[in-house]
PAZAPA-4460 file (N, C-alpha, C; in steps of 0.05 Angstrom, whole numbers, plus 32768, in hexadecimal, padded with zeros to 4 digits):
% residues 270
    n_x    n_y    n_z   ca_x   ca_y   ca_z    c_x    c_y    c_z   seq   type   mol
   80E6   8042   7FBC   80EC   8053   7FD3   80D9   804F   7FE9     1      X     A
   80E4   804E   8004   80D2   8051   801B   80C6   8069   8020     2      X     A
   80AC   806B   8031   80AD   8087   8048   80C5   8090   804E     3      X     A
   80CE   807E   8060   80E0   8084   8069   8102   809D   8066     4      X     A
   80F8   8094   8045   8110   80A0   8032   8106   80B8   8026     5      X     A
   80F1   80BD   8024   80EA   80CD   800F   80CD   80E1   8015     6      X     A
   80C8   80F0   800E   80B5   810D   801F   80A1   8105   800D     7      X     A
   807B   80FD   801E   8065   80F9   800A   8066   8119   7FF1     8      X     A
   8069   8125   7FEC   806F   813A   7FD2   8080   8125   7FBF     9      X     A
   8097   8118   7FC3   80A6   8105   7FB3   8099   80EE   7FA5    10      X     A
   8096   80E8   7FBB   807D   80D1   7FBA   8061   80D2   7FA6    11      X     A
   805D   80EC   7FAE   803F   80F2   7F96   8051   80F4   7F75    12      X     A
   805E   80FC   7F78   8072   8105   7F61   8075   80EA   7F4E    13      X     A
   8080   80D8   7F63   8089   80C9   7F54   806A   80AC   7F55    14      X     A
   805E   80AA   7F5F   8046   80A2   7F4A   802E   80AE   7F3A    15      X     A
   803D   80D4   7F32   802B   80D5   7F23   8035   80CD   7F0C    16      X     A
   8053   80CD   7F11   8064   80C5   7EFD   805E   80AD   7EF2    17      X     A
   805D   809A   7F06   8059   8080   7F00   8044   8075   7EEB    18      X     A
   802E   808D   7EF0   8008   808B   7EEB   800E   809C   7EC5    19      X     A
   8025   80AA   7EBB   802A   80AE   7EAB   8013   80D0   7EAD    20      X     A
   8018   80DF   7EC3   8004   80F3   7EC1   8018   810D   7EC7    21      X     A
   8013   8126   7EB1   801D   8141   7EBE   8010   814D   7EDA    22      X     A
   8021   8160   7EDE   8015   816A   7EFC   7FF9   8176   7EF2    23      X     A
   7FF3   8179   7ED4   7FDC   818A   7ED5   7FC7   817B   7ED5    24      X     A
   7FD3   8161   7EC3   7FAF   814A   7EC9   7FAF   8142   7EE2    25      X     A
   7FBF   8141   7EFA   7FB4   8133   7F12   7FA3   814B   7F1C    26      X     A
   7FB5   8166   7F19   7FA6   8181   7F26   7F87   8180   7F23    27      X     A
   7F85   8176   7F06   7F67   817E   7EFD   7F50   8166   7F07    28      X     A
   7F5D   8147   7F01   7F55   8137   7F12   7F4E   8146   7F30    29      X     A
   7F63   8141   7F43   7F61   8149   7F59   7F4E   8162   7F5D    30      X     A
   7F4E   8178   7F4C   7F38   818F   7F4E   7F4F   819F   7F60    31      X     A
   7F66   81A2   7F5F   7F74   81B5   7F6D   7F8A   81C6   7F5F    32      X     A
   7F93   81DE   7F5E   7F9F   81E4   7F50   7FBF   81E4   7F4E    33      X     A
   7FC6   81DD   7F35   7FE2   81D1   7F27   7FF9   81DF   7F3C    34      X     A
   7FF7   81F5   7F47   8007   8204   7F54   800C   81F5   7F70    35      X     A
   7FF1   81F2   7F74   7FF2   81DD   7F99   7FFE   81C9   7F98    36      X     A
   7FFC   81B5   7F85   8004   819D   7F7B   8025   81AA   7F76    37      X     A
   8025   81AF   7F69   8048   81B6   7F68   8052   81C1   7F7B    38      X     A
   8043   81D2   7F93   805B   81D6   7FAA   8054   81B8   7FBA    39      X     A
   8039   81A9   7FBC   8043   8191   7FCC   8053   817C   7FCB    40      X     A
   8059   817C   7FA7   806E   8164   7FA1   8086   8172   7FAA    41      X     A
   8089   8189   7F9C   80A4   81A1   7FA4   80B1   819C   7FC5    42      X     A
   8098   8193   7FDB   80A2   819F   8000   8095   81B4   7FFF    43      X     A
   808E   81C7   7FF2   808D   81DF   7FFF   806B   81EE   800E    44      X     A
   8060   81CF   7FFD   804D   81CE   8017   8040   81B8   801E    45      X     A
   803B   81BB   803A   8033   8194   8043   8017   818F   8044    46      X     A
   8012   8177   8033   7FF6   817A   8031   7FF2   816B   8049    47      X     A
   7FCF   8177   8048   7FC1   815E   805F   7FC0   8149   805E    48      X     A
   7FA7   8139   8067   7FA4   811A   806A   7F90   8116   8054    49      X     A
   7F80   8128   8053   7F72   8126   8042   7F78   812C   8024    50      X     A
   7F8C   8138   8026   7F9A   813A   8010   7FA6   8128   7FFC    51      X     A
   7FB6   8120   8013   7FC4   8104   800E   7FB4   80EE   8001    52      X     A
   7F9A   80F1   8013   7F8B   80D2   8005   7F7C   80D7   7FF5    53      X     A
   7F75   80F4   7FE7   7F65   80FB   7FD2   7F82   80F6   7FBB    54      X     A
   7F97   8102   7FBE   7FA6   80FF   7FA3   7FAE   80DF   7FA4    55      X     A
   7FAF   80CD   7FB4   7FB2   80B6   7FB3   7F9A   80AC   7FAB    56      X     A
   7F82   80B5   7FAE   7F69   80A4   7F9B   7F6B   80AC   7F7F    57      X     A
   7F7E   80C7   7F75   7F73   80CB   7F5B   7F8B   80C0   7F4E    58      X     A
   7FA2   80B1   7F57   7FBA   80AA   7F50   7FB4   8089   7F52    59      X     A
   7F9E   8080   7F58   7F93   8064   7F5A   7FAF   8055   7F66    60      X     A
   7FB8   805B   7F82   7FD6   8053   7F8B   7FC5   803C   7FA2    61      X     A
   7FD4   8023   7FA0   7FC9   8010   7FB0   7FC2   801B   7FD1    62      X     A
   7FB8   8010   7FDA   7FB1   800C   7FF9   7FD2   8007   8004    63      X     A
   7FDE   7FFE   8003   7FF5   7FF9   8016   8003   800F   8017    64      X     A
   800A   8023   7FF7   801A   8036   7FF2   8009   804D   7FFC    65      X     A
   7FF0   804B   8002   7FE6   8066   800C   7FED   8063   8026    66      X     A
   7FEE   8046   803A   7FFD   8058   8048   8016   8058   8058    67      X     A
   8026   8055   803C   8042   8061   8040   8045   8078   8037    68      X     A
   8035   8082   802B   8032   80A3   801C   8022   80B4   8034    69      X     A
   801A   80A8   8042   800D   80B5   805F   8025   80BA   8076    70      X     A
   802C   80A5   807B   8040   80A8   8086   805C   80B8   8080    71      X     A
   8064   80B3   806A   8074   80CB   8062   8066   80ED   8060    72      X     A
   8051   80EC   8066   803F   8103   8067   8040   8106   8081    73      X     A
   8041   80F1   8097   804C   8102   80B0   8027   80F3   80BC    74      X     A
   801B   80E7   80B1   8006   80E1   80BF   800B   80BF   80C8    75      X     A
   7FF0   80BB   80D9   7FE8   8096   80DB   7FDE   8086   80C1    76      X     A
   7FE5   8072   80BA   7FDD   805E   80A5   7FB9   8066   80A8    77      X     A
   7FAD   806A   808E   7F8E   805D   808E   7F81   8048   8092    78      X     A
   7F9A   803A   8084   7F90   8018   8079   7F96   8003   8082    79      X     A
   7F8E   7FED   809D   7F95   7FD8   80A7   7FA5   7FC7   8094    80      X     A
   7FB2   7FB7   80A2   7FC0   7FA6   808E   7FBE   7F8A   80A0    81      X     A
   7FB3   7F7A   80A7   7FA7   7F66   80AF   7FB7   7F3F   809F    82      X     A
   7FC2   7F30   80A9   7FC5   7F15   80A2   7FA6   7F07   8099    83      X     A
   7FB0   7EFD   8081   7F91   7EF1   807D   7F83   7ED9   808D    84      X     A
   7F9A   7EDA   80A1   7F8E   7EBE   80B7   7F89   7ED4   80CD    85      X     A
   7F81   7EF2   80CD   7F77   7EFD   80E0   7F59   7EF6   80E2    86      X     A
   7F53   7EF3   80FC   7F34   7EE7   8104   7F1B   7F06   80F1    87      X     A
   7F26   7F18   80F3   7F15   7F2C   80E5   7F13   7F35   80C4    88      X     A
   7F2A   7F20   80BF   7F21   7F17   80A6   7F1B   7EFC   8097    89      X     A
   7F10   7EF7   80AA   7EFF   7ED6   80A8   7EE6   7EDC   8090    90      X     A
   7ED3   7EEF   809C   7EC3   7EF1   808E   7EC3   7EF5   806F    91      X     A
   7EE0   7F06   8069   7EE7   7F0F   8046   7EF5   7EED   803C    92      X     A
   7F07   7EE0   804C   7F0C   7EBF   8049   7EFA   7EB3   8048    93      X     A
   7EDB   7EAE   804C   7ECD   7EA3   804F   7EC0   7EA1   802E    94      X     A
   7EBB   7EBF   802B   7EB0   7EC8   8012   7EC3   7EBE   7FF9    95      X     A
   7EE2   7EB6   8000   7EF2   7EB3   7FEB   7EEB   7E9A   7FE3    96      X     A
   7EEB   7E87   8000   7EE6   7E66   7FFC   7ED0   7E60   7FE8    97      X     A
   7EB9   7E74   7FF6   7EA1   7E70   7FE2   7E9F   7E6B   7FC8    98      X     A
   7EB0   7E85   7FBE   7EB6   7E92   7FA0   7EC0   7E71   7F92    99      X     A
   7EDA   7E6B   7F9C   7EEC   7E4F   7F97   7EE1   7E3F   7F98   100      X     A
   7ED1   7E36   7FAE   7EBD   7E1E   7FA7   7EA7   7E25   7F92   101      X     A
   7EA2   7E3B   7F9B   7E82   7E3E   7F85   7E8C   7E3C   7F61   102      X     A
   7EAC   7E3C   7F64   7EB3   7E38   7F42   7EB5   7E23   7F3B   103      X     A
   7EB7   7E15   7F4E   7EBD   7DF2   7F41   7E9E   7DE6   7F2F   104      X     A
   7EAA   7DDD   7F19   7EBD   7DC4   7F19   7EDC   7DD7   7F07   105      X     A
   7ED1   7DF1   7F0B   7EEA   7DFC   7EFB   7EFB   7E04   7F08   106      X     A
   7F1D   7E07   7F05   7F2A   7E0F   7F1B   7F2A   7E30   7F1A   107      X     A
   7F33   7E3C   7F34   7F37   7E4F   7F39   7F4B   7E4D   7F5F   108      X     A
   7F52   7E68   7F57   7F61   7E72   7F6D   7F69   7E89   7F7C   109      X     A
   7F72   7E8C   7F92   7F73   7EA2   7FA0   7F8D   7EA7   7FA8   110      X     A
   7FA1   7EC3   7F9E   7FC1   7ECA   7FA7   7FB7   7EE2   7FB3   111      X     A
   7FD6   7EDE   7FC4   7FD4   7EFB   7FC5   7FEC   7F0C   7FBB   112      X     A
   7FF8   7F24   7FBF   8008   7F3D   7FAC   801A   7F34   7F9F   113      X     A
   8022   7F23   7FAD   8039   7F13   7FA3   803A   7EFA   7F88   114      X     A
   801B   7EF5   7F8E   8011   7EDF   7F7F   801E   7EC9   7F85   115      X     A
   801B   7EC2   7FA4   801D   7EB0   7FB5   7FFD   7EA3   7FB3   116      X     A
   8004   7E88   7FBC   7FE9   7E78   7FB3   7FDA   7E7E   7FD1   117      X     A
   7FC3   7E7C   7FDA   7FBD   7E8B   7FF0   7FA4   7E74   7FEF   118      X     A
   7F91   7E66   7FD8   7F7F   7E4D   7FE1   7F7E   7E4F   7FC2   119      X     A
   7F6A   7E39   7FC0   7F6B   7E27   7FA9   7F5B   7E15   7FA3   120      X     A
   7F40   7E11   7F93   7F33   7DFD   7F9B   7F35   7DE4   7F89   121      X     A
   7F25   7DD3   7F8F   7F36   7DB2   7F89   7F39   7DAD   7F6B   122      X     A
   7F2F   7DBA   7F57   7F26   7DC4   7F3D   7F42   7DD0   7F35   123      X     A
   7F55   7DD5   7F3E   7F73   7DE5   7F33   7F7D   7DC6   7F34   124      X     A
   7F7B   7DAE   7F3A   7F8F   7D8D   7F39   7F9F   7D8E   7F1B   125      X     A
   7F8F   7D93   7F0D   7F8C   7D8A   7EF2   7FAE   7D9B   7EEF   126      X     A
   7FAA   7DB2   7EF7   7FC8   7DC2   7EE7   7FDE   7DBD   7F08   127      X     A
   7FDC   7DB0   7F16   7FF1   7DA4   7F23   7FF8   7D8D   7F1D   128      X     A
   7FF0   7D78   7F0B   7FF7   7D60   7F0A   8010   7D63   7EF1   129      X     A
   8026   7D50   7EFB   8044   7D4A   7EF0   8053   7D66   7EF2   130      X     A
   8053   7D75   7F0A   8064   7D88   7F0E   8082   7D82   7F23   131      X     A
   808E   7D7F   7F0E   80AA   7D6D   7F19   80B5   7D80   7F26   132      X     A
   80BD   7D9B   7F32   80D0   7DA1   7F40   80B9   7DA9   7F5B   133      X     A
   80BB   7D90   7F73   80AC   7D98   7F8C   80AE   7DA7   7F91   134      X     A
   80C2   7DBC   7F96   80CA   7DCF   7FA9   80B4   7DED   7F9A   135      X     A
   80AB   7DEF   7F89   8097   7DFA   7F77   8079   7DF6   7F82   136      X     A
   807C   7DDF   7F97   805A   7DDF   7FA1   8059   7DDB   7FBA   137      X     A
   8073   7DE3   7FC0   807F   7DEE   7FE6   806D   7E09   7FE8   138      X     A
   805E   7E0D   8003   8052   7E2E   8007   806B   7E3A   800F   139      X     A
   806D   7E4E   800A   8059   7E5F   7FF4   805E   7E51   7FDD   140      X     A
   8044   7E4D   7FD0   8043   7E47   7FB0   8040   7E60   7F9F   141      X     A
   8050   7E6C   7F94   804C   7E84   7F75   804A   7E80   7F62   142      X     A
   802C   7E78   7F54   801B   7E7C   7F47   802F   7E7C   7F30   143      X     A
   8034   7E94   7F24   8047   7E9C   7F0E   805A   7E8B   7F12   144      X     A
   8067   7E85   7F21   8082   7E73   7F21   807D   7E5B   7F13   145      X     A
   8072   7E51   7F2C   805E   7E2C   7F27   8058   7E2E   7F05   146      X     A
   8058   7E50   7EFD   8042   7E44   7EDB   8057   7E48   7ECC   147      X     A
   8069   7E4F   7ECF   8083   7E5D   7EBB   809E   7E4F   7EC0   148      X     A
   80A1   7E41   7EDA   80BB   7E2F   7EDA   80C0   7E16   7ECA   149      X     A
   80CD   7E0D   7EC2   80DA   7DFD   7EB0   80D0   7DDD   7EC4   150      X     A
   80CF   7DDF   7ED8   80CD   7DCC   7EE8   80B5   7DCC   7EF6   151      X     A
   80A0   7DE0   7EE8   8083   7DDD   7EF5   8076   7DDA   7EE0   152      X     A
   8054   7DE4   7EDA   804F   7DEA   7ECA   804E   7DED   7EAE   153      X     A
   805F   7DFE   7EA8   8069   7E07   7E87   8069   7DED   7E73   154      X     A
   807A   7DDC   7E7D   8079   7DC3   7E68   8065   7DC0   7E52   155      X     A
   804E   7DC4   7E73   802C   7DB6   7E63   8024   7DCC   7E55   156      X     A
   802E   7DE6   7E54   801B   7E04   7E4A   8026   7E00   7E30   157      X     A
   8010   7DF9   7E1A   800D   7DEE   7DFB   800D   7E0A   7DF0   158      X     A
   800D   7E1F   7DFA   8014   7E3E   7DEC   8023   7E4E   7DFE   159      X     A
   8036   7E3C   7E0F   804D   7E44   7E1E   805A   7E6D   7E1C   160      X     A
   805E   7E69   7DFF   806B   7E81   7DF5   8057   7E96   7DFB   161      X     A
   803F   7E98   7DF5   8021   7EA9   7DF9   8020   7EA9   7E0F   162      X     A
   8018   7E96   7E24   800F   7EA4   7E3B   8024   7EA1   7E48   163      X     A
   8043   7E9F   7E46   8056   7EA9   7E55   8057   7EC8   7E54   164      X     A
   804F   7ED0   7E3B   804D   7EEF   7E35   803E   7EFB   7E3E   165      X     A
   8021   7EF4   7E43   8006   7EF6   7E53   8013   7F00   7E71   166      X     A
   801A   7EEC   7E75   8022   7EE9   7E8D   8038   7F01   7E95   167      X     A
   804F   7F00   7E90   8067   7F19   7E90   8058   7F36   7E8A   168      X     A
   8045   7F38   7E7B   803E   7F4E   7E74   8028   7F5E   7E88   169      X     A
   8021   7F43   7E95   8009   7F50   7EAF   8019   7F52   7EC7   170      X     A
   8033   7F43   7ECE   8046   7F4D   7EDC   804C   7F64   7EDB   171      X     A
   804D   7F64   7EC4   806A   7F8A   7EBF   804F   7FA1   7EC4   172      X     A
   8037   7F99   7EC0   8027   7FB1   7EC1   801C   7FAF   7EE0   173      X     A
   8022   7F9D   7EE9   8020   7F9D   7F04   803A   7FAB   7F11   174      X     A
   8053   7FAB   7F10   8064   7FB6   7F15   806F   7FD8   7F02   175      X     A
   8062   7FD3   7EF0   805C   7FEF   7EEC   804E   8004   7F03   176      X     A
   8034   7FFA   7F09   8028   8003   7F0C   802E   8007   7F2D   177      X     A
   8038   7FEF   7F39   8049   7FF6   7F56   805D   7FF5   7F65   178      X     A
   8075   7FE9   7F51   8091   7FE5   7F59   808B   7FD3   7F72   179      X     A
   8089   7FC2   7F6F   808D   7FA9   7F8E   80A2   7FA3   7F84   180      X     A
   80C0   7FA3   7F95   80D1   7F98   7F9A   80D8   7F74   7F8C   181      X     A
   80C2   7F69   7FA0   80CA   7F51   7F9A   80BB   7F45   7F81   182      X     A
   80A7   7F59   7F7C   809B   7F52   7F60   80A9   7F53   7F4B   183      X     A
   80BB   7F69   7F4E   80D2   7F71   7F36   80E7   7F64   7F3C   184      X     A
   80EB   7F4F   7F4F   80F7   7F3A   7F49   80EE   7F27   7F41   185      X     A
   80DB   7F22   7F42   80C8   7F09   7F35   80CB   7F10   7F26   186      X     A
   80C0   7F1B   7F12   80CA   7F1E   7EF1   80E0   7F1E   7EE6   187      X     A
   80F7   7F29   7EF6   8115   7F25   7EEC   8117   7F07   7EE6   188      X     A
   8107   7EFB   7EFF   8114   7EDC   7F03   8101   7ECF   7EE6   189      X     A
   80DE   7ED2   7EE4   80D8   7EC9   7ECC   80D9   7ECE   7EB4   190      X     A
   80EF   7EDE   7EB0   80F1   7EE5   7E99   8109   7ED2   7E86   191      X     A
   8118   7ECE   7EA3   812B   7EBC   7EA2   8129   7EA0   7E95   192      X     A
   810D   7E99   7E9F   810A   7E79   7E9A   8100   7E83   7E7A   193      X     A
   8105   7E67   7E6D   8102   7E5C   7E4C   80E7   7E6E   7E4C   194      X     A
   80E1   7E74   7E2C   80D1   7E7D   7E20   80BF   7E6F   7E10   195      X     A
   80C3   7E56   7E15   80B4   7E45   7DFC   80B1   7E48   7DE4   196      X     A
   80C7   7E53   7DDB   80C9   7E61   7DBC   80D6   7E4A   7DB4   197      X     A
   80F5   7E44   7DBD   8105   7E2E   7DAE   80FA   7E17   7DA2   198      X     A
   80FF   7E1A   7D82   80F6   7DFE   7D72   80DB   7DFF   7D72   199      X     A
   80CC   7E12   7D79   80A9   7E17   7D70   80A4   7E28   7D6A   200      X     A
   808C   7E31   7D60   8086   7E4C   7D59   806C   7E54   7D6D   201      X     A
   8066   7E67   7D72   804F   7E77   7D7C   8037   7E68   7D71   202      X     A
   8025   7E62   7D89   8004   7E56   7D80   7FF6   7E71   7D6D   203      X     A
   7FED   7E66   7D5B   7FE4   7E84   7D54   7FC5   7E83   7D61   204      X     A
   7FC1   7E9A   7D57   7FAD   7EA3   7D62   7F94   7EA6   7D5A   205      X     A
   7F81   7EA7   7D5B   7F60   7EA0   7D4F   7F63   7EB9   7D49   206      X     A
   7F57   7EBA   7D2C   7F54   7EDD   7D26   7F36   7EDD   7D35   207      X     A
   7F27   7EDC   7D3B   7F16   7EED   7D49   7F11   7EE4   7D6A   208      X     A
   7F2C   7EE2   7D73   7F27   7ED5   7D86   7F2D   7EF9   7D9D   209      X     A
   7F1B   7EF2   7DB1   7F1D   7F04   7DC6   7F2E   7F01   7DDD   210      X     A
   7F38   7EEF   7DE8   7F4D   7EEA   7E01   7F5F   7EDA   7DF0   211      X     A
   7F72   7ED5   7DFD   7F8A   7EC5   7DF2   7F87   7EA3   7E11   212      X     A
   7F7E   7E8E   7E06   7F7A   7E76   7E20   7F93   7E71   7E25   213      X     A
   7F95   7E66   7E35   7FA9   7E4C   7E49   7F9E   7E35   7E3E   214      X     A
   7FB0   7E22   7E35   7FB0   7E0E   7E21   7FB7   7DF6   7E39   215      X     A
   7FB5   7DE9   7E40   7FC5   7DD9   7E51   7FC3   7DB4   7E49   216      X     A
   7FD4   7DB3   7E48   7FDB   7D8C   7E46   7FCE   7D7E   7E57   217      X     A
   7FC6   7D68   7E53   7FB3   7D59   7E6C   7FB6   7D47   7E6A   218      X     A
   7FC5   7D2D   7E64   7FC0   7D18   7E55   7FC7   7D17   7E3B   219      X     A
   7FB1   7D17   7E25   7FBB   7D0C   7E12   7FA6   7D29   7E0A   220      X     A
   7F9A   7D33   7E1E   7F89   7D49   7E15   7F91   7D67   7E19   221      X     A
   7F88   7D6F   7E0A   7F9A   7D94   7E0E   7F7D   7DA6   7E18   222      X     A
   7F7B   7DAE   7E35   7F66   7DC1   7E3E   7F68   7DDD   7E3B   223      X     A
   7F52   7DED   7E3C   7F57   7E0C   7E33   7F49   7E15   7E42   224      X     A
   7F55   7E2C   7E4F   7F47   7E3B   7E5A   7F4B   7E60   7E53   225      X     A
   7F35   7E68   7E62   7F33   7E85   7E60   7F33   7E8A   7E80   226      X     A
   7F42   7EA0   7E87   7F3A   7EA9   7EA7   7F33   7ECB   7EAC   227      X     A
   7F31   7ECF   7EBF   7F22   7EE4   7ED2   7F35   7EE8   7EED   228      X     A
   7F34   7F06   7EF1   7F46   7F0F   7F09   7F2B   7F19   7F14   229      X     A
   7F27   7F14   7F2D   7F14   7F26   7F40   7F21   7F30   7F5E   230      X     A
   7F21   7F41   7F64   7F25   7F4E   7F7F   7F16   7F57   7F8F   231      X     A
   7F0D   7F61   7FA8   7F00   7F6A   7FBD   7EFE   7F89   7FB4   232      X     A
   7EE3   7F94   7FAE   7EDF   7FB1   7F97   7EE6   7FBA   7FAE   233      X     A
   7ED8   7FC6   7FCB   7EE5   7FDD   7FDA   7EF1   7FD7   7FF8   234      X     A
   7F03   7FC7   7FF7   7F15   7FC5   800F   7F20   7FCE   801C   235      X     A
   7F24   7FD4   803D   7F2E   7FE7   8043   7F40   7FDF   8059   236      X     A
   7F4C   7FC6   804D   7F61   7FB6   8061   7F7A   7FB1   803E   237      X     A
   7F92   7FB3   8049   7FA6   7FB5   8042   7FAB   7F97   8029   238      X     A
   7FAA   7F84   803E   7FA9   7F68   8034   7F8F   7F66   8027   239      X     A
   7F82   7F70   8027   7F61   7F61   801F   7F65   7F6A   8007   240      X     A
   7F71   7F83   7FF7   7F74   7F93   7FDF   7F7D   7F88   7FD0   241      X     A
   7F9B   7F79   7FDB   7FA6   7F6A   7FCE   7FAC   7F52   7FBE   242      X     A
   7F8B   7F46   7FCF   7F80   7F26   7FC2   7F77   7F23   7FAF   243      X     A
   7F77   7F15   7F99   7F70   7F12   7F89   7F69   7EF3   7F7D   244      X     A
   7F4E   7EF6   7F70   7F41   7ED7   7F67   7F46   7ECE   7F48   245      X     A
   7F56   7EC5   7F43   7F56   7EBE   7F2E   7F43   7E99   7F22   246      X     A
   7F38   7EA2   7F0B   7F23   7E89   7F08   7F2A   7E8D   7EEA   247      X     A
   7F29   7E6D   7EED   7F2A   7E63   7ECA   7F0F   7E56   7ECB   248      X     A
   7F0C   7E5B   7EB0   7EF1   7E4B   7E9C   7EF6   7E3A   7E83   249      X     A
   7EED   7E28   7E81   7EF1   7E17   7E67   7EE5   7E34   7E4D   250      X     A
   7F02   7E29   7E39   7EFD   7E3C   7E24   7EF4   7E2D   7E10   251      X     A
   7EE9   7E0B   7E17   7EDB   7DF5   7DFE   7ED7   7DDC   7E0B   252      X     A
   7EBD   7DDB   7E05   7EB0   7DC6   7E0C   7EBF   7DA7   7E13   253      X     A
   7ED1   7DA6   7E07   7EE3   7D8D   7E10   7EF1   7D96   7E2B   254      X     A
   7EFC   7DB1   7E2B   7F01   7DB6   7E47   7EED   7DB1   7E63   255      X     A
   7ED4   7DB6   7E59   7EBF   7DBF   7E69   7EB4   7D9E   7E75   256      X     A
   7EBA   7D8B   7E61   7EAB   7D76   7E64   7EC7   7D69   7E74   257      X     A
   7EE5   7D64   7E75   7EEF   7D64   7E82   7EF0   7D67   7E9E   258      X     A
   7EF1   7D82   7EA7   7EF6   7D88   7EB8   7ED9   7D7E   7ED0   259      X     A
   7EC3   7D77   7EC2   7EA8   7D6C   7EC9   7EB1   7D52   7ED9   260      X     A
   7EB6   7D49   7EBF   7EC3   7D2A   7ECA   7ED5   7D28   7EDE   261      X     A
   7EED   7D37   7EE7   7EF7   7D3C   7EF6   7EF0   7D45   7F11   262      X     A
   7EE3   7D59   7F18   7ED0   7D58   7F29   7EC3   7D3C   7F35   263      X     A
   7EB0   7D32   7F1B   7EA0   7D18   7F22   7EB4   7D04   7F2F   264      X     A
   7ECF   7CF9   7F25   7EE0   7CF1   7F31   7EE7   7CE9   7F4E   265      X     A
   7EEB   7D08   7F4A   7EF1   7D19   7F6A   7ED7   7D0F   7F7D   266      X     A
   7EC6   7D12   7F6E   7EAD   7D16   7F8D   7EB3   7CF1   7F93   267      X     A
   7EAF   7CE2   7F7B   7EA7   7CC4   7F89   7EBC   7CB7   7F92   268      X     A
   7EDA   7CCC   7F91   7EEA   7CB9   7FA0   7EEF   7CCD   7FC7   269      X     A
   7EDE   7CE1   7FCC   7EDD   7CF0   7FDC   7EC2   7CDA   7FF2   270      X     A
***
């Protein structure tokens, strides 16, 4: 639902709903009483601004939706929403490049909400090489797509079935958690593609193992990794909230000494 459609009381309603909370744990969170809260979801009374953005901090509701929950509240947006080729966010781009270079020789990367590829440093080659359907490494590139299409990626993912599930499962809690439209078509669509189940069985799993890796084909060599999501802790631009760094690490020494070499490669033909 938009602002547009729907009264911020609705709105609070339906992500406390979302957040899996009664009116009485947000009340008590919030420090206000269950009665207030129920005539503001109710209409029957309009909260303030400050209102609005206190039960939106204790409902942990993104930056973009606060302020469409403002606006259906009848106020101005809080939160800029800025292109990341805006000159005033050079300085948070600057800091990203760093991050990406400063990971190499390991890859890592930067999307944004969509999990659109947004940069990339030279250290991600390794999982683009023999990805037969081009139109997959046309911008926008999506991350999830590129790793889950039949014609990107997937081929080489040696525990295909695992971190296809990895993968779907941090979608749906991402769309749990905020209904994006076109996110919840993304998933319709990856759910679609093969499962890597047919004619194999599931990699099992290390009994004492702590993450579940990314296995990947390389040659004649199979690389592993473990990764990391990092974001911008207190942003107060719309787009900037939404970025996110994802970085892989070798999960074994044959990875590690690889991806070295690769690098070394790289530099003496640079």
């Amino acid at each position: 639902m938009t602002s547009a459609q729907t009264s911020a009381g609705s709105l609070i309603r339906e992500w406390r709903t979302r957040r899996r909370m009664s009116q009485l744990d947000l009340a008590m969170e919030a420090e206000i009483s269950q009665r207030h809260l129920s005539f503001v979801e109710s209409g029957r009374a309009a909260p303030s601004r400050d209102m609005v953005l206190h039960l939106a901090e204790q409902l942990s509701i993104p930056l973009r939706q606060r302020n469409q929950l403002l606006l259906a509240a009848g106020f101005a947006p809080s939160f800029s929403e800025r292109p990341l080729s805006d000159t005033t966010l050079a300085p948070a781009m600057a800091a990203v490049e760093i991050v990406l270079k400063g990971h190499e020789p390991f890859p890592a990367l930067a999307v944004d909400r969509h999990w659109n590829l947004v940069s990339a440093n030279a250290a991600i080659a390794p999982f683009l090489a023999d990805v037969s359907e081009a139109s997959l490494l046309v911008p926008p590139v999506n991350v999830l797509r590129l790793s889950l299409h039949p014609g990107g990626i997937a081929p080489r993912i040696v525990n295909l079935a695992e971190w296809r599930t990895h993968l779907l499962e941090r979608l749906k809690h991402q769309n749990d958690a905020g209904g994006d439209p076109i996110l919840v078509e993304l998933e319709r669509e990856l759910r679609a593609y093969p499962s890597g189940l047919k004619g194999s069985r599931p990699t099992p799993v290390e009994p004492n193992a702590i993450v579940h890796p990314l296995r990947l084909a390389h040659g004649d060599q199979v690389l592993s990794f473990i990764s990391t999501i990092t974001v911008f802790g207190t942003p107060l631009d719309v787009t900037l909230s939404e970025l996110a760094i994802e970085s892989f690490f070798p999960a074994d020494e044959l990875t590690r000494a690889v991806l070295v070499r690769l690098a070394k490669e790289r530099s003496d033909r640079s």
